[in-house]
Each structure stands twice: as C-alpha cells, then as structure tokens.
C-alpha positions in Angstrom: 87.1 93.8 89.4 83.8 95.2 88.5 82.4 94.6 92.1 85.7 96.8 92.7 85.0 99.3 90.1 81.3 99.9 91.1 81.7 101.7 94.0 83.0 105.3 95.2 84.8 106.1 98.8 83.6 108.7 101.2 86.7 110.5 100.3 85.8 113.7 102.5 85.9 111.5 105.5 88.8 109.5 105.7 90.6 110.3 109.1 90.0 113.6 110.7 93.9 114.6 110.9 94.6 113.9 107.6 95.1 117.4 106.3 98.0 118.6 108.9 99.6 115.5 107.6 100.3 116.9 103.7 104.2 116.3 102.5 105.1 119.7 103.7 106.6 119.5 107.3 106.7 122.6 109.8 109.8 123.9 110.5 109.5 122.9 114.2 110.1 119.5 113.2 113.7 118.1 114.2 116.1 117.2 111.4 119.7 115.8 111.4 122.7 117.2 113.2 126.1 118.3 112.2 128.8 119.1 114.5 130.0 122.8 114.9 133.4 124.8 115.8 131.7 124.7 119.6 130.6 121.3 120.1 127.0 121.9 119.6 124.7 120.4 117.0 123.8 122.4 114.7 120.1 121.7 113.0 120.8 120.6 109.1 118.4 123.0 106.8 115.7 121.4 105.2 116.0 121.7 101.2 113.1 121.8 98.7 113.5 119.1 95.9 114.2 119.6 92.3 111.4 119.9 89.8 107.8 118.6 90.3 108.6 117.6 93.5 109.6 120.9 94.4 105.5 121.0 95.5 106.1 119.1 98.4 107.9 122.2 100.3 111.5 121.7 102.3 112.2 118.2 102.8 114.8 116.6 105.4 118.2 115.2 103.7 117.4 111.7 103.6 114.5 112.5 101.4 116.4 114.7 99.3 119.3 112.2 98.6 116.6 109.7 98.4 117.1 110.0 94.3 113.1 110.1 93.9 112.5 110.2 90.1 109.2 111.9 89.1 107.7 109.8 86.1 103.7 109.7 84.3 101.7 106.5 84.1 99.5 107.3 81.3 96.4 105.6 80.0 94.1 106.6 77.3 91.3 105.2 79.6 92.0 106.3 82.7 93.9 109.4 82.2 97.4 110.6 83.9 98.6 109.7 86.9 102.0 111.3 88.2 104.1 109.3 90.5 107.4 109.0 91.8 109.8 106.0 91.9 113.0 105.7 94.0 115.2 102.5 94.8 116.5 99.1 93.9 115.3 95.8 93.9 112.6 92.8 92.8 110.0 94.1 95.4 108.1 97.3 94.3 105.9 99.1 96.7 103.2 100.8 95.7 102.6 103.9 98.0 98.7 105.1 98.3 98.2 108.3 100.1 95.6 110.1 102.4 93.3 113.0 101.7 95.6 115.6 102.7 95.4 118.1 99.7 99.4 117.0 98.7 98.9 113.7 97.2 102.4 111.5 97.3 104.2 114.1 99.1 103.0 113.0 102.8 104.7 109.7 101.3 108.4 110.9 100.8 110.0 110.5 104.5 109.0 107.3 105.1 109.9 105.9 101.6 113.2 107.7 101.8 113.8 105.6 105.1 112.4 102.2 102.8 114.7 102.5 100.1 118.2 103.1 102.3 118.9 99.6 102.0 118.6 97.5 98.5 115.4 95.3 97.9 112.9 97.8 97.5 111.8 99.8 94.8 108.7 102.8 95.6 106.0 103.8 93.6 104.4 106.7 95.2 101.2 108.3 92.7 99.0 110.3 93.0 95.2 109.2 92.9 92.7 110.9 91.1 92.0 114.2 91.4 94.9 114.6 94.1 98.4 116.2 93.1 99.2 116.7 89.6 97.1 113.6 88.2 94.2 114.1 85.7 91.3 111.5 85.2 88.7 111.8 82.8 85.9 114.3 84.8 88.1 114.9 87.4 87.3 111.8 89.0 87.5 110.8 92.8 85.4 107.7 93.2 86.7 104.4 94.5 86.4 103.4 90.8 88.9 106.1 89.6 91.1 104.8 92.5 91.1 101.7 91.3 91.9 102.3 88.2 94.6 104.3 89.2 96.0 101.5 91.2 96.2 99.4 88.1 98.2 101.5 85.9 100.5 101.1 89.0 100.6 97.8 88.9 101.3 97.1 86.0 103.7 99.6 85.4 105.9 97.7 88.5 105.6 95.0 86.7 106.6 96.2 83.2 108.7 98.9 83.7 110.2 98.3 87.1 110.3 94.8 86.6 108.9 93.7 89.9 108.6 90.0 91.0 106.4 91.2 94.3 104.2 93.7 94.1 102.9 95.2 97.5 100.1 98.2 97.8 100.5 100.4 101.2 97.9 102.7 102.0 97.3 105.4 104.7 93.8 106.0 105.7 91.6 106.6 102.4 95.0 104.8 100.7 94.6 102.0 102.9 90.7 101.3 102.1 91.7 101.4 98.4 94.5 99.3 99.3 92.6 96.4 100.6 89.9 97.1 97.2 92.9 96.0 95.0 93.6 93.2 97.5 90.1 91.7 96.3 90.1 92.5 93.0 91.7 90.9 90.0 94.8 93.1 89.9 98.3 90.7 90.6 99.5 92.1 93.9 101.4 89.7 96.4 99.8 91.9 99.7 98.5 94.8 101.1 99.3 97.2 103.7 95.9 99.2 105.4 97.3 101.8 107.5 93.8 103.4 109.1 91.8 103.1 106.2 88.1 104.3 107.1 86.0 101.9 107.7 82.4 103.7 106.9 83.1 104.1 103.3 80.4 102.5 101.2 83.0 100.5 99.3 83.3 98.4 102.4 80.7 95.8 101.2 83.7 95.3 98.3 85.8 92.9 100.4 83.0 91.6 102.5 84.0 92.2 105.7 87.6 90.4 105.0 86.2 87.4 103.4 86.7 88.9 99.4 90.4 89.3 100.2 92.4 87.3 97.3 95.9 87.9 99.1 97.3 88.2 103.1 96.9 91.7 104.5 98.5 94.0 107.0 95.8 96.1 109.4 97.1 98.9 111.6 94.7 101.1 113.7 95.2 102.7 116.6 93.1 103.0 120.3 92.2 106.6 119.5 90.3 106.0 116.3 87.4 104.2 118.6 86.6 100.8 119.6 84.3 100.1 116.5 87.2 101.4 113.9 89.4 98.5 116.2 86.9 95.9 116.3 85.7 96.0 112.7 89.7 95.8 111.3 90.7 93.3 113.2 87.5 91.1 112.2 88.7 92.1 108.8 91.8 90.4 109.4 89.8 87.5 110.9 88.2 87.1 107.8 91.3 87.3 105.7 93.6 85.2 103.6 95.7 83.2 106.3 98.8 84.9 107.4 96.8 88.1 107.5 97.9 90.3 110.5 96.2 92.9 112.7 98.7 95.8 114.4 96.9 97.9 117.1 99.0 100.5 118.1 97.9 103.8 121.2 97.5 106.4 118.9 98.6 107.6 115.5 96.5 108.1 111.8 98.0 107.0 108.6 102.0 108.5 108.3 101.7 109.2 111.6 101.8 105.0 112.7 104.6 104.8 110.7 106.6 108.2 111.7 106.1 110.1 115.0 106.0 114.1 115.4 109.8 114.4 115.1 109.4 112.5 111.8 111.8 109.3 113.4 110.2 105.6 112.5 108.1 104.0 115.1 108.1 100.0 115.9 105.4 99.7 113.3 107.2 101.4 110.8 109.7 98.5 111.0 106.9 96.0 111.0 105.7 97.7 107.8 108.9 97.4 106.3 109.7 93.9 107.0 106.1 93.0 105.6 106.9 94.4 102.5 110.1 92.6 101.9 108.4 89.8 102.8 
C-alpha cells in the first residue's frame, strides 16, 4: 500500500463532462408516469430527500424510496468521511465518484436501480475534500483517496458484514478504484468506469500487471483511441478473468445511465459483475 499511498491524482482532469454530471438532475429529464382522469401520463414530481441528502437536489422516486441511510466513517487518522448505505445482502459495493463538485450524489440513481432486488448492499462516500467529508488539510491526493477507500472497506466488512466486497468507480473513482485493486486493502474486484488514464498514479498498477484482483474496464470511442488502447492493455495485463467493455460514447454515470436517466446494456453488465 505505500506504492499506493505515495502518489496524488490529477484530480482537475478527470473527464471533461464530469461537472454537468453532479447528483442534481435538470428538470428536463423524464421520470415515471402515472395515469390521469384523461388517459394521459402524467410526469411524477421529482422529490428532494430527507436530511443530508437533501444536497443532492430533487431526485426521481426510485431513489427516494431507495431507503438511502446517511452514516460517518470516522478515523482519527484519516479524518471523516460521509457516506450513504442502502440495501440488503452479503455483497457490498463500494460506490467512488467523479469530480463533479456533488460527491456521492451523481451516485444515487444508479444505486437505487442496484439495490431493487436483494444481494446488494451500497456504500456510496464521499472522497476527500468532495461533499461533506473532512481529511486532515483538506486533502485531495491519491493518498487521501486511498485512505478513504479503506475506512470503506473495512467498515463493509465490520459493520455491513460483507463477504464480497467490490469498489466501482466513475472516471477519477474509477482510477482510485483500480489503486485499491493493487494495494493491500481485501476487495474481491473492481469496477473502472472511465478513469483517466494520464494521472501520475498510473505507474501504481503498472500498466495492469500490479493488479492483485480481476477488474472490470469501460471506456467509450469518444474518449480517443489512446484512452481505448491503454485500458484495454490494462486489462491485458490483469488478473485473469479481467474484462474490457468499450462502449460508442458515454463518461462515468453516463455508461451506466443515458440522458433520460434509464440503465444502458452496460449498466446491466456492471451489475451482474458485482454480484458476481
């Protein structure tokens, strides 16, 4: 872990649409029907949630009867980290945002969609410096990061009891995702959902070959041939049973969910990775 520990992310740089992206969503955005008097569908209106979470602006229905419980991981060391957890089962996955300015929110619609059946617990947090989490200095570095991802851990597999532990990451998530998927912390697998390759933490998991446990790689056409070509050699490199999926155009959330916020095929390749 001190390889791990020893180096910072270009955290400024990790996916050019990441800041439309934040947990808020524009009212434009389609959300479930109900049937009027007439015949005709009537849009459902978005709710904010309850509490902390109350940040992340008007939210769909599924995500409000999702049952997300805000909680604090808290280490002397390391400082506060504020997360939230949501459903049921021996798999716990550990959600990793982008650099979007909202921490965990940008998380919430696709984990809503996760949980609906049983199997899967979420642990959404917020990194360093993002959302409401305080590290000592007001850290951002990939060491901070990492850190942060280890309270997570092992609170999934104290508290929430977790027999597989899996850590999803979009875009500057997914590059600290596949840090603590060569370092010493006891995850199962890791999910890297457009994580930047020209980060100076790269050097970290050697090209693929530092990886400790199987990974999943998404990126899309439009993020350039090189950002292609140099994930799926990391995959090459990887533990077998590693996977590369390209897909024609998306960054981060947006692989996962499209603009009407509806899951896309990878979104169900995601989900069946976690539950293994």
């Amino acid at each position: 872990m001190a390889a791990v520990l020893a180096v910072s992310l270009l955290l400024g740089g990790c996916g050019g649409d990441d800041a439309p992206e934040g947990g808020t969503h524009e009212s434009s955005q389609p959300t479930g029907t109900t049937s009027t008097t007439s015949g005709a569908p009537e849009q459902e209106p978005w709710q904010a949630l309850d509490g902390p979470l109350g940040r992340c602006g008007p939210q769909p229905s599924d995500v409000t009867d999702a049952g997300f419980a805000p909680t604090v991981l808290q280490d002397e060391a390391i400082g506060k980290i504020t997360a939230v957890t949501a459903g049921t089962g021996p798999t716990v996955a550990i959600l990793l945002h982008q650099t979007d300015g909202n921490g965990l929110c940008g998380w919430l619609p696709y984990a809503a969609d996760l949980v609906a059946e049983p199997g899967v617990q979420v642990l959404a947090i917020d990194l360093c410096g993002f959302g409401e989490s305080d590290c000592p200095g007001g850290r951002r570095s990939g060491a901070a990061q990492a850190d942060a991802v280890t309270i997570a851990v092992k609170e999934a597999r104290t508290r929430l009891h977790a027999t597989r532990v899996v850590v999803v990451g979009a875009s500057m998530g997914g590059s600290v995702a596949l840090m603590a998927a060569a370092g010493d912390v006891k995850i199962d697998t890791a999910v890297d959902l457009s994580g930047p390759l020209d980060w100076d933490g790269i050097e970290v998991i050697d090209g693929g070959r530092a990886l400790r446990v199987p990974v999943l790689v998404a990126m899309a056409d439009d993020e350039g041939e090189d950002a292609v070509a140099g994930s799926q050699s990391i995959v090459d490199q990887a533990p077998e049973s590693s996977r590369f999926e390209p897909a024609e155009s998306g960054h981060g959330y947006r692989l996962l969910l499209d603009g009407d916020a509806r899951p896309t095929a990878l979104a169900d390749t995601v989900s069946a990775w976690i539950r293994g």
